[in-house]
Steps between C-alpha positions, in 0.01 A plus 500: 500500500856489339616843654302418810697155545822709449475739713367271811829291404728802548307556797557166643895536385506857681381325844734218476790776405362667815448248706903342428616891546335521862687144620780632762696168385692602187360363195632464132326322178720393213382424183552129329840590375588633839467856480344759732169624463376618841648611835383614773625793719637244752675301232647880391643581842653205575681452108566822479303521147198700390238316334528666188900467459417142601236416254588263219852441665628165569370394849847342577641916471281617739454239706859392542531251801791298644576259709598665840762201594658440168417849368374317138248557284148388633331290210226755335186369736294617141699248287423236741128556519462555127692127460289353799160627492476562857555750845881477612667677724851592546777288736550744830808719475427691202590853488327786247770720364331809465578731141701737736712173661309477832461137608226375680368155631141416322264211521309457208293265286438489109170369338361439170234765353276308292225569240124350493627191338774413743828658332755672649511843364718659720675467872442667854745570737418593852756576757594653838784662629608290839776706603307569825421093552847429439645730788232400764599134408880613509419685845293199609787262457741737671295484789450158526899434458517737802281336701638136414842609569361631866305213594799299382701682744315454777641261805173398554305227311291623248232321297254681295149308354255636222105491588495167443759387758789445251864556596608767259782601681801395755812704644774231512435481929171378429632260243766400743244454785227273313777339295292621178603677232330786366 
């Protein structure tokens, strides 16, 4: 019953190992004392390390994140879990440095692993490369500067509403002509 117990254990430990290595988000686990114990092949290709010259490093050398504005250290997200006992997730603008130096924006959230009884054992890190998000939203914003600057230009009045009949926008004839400002 002993042996039987132990091996449907390392079964059930197998699936979960399998079931974290098929996420396409990256994900990393870090033990108590905040070193790595699994990765998964998305968390390899976008740190640059290979789960087994990652294992039992310090999660803050692999995953080594800054602050995209101020280019500082981002605090550990596995520290902060471990001190608060719950899910965080990191302030926007933080950048992965990769092993080989490539930067890259991420989202990403950290949460507690705990046992049975309720104690953390360990932390898991899940995150994203949005490098893609970030130049659509870039692009985006480009277009609607472009498109402001035309309507703004414009000797006609202009007035645009949302679908609910709210003025969202005015060239400055339109402002002059209803005596409103946008």
């Amino acid at each position: 019953a002993q042996k039987r117990a132990a091996a449907e254990l390392a079964a059930q430990r197998d699936g979960f190992r399998g079931t974290l290595a098929s996420i396409g988000d990256a994900v990393i686990a870090a033990d108590p004392q905040g070193h790595v114990s699994f990765m998964n092949a998305a968390a390899e290709r976008l740190t640059g390390w290979a789960q087994s010259d990652a294992i039992g490093r310090p999660l803050k050398d692999v995953f080594h994140i800054i602050n995209e504005t101020t280019r500082q250290p981002v605090q550990n997200p596995a520290h902060l879990v471990m001190r608060l006992g719950e899910v965080v997730g990191l302030a926007n603008h933080t950048i992965l440095i990769a092993r080989d130096g490539t930067e890259r924006p991420i989202a990403d959230s950290a949460a507690p692993i705990r046992d049975p009884e309720g104690r953390i054992i360990g932390v898991v890190l899940v995150f994203r490369d949005v490098t893609e998000e970030r130049r659509a939203e870039e692009a985006l914003a480009e277009q609607r500067e472009w498109l402001e600057t035309t309507l703004r230009s414009i000797g006609d009045a202009v007035i645009a509403t949302d679908v609910q009949g709210r003025v969202v926008f005015m060239n400055p004839v339109a402002e002059f002509l209803t005596g409103w400002r946008a």
